[in-house]
N, C-alpha and C positions, 0 to 999 in steps of 0.2 A: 474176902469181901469185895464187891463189884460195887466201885466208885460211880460217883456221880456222873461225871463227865462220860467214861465206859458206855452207860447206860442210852445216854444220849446221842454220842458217837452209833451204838447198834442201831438207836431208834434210826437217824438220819439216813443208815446206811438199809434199811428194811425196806424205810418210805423210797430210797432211790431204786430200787432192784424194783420194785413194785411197780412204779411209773414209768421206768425202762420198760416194762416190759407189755402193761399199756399204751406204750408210744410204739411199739414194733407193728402190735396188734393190729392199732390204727393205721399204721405204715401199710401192713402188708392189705388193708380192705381198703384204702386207698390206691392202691397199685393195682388189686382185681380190679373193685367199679370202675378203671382209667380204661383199662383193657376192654372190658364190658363195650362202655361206647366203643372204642375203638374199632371192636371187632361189627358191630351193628355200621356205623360208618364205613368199614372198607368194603364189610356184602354190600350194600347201597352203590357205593361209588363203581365198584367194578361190574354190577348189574346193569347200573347205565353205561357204562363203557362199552359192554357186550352188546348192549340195544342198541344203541347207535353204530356202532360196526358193523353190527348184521343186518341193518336198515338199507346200509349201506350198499350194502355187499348180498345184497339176498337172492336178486334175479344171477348171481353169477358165486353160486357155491363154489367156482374152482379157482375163485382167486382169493389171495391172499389175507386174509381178516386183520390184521392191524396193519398194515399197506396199502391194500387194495389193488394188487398189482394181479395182472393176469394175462397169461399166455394168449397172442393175436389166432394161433390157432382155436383157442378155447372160445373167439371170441365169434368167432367164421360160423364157428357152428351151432350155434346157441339157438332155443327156442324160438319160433318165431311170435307163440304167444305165449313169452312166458309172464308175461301181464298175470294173468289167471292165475288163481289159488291152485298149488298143484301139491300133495301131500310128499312127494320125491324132493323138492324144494325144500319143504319144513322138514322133513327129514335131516335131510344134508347140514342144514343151517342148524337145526339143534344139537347135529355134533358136534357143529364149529364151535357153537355157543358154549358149550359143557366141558371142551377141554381149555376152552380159553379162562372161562372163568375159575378149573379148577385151577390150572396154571398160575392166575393170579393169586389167588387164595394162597397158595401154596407159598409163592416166593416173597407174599408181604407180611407172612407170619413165621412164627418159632417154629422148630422141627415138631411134631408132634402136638399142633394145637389144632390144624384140622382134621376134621376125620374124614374121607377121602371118599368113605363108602355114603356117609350122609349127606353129600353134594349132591342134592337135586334142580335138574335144569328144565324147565321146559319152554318150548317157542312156539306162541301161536302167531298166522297170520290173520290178520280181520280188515275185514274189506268194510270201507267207509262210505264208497262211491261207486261210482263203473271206474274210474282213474285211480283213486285216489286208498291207500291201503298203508296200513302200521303194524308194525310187530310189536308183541308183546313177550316179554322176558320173565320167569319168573324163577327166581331159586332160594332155596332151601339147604341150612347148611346145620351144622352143630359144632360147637367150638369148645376147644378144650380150654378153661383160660387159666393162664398163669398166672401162679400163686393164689389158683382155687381154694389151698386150704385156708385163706382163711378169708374165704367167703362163706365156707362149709361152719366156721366157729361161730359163726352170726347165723347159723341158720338158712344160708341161703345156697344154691347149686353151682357146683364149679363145669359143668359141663352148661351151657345154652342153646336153645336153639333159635336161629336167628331167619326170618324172612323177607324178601325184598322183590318190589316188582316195577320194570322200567317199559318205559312204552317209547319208539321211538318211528315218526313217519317214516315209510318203506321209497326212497328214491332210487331210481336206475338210472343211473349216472351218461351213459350211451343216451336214452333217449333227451337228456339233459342237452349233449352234446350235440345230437342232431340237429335239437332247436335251434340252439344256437348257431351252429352252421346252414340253415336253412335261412334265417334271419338275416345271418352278415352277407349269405350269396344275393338274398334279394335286396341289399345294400349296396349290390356291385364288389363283393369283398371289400371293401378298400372302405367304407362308410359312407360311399356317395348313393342316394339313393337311385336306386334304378329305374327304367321308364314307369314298369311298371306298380312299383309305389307311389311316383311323383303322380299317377295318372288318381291312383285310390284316394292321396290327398286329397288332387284337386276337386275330386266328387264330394268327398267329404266336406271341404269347406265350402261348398255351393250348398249340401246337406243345414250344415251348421248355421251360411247366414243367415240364407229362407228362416232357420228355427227361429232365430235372432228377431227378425220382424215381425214374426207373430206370438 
């Protein structure tokens, strides 16, 4: 005959095995949907990383993409208009872009949670102005995520596919430099202005008082 107490002791021990094992459930759909963001935040983040890199670095495909460093020979011989949309250009740069971003992908997640073949990159360049131009990034990934199954037990997909697009202005770093060096020589190098700015001033403000009186 199965006492009191017996009965009560099973019930207890029924209800705990039962809640253990709704609490794992919980655990492990908590763990995917953590992942889920995760994974949508690191394509985003490393998409703009890539855009701005390649923004960077775009009139000089043969330098370095997260440095920026580049051989003086590379530099001798460079386009002379390579201003202009040139399809050899977005070529180049969309390779950069596709192994750098898989690269990333790769070394901020678990062994086997990208799928390598599903990483789509593509780079356009758009012209804004006659100067003035941005690239655009756009990639396409699928993500395996960890501890899918039990996103699978709630009905939902442990594989995702995730998309993200960064735009980032296209600078050429050289014609940056030129300015600048063009600027400080007619400064006299040294910051003293030279005759012939002190001479533009002086027009200038004979310009501006005339405005002044009337």
């Amino acid at each position: 005959m199965i006492k009191k107490s017996d009965r009560e002791n099973g019930a207890v021990m029924l209800e705990g095995m039962i809640i253990m094992v709704l609490t794992m459930l919980l655990l492990v759909w908590i763990l995917a949907v953590g992942f889920l963001y995760y994974q949508r935040f690191l394509l985003t983040a490393v998409t703009n990383d890539a855009a701005a890199k390649i923004a960077a670095t775009f009139n000089n495909p043969e330098s370095d993409l997260i440095m920026g460093y580049i051989e003086t020979e590379d530099l001798a011989y460079r386009d002379l208009y390579r201003g202009f949309s040139k399809s050899s250009l977005v070529d180049a740069n969309s390779g950069k872009a596709d192994a750098y971003i898989k690269y990333m992908l790769k070394r901020t997640n678990f062994t086997g949670t990208i799928d390598e073949d599903s990483v789509d990159v593509k780079v356009e360049l758009i012209q804004d102005s006659t100067l003035r131009r941005h690239v655009k990034v756009h990639t396409t990934c699928t993500f395996n995520t960890p501890f899918g199954s039990g996103l699978e037990i709630f009905g939902m997909d442990s594989q995702v596919t995730y998309e993200a697009t960064a735009r980032a202005d296209c600078t050429d770093i050289i014609d940056y430099i030129t300015t600048t060096d063009f600027a400080s020589y007619q400064l006299g190098g040294n910051g003293v202005p030279s005759k012939v700015v002190k001479m533009v001033n002086s027009i200038m403000k004979i310009f501006n008082h005339q405005y002044a009186k009337h």
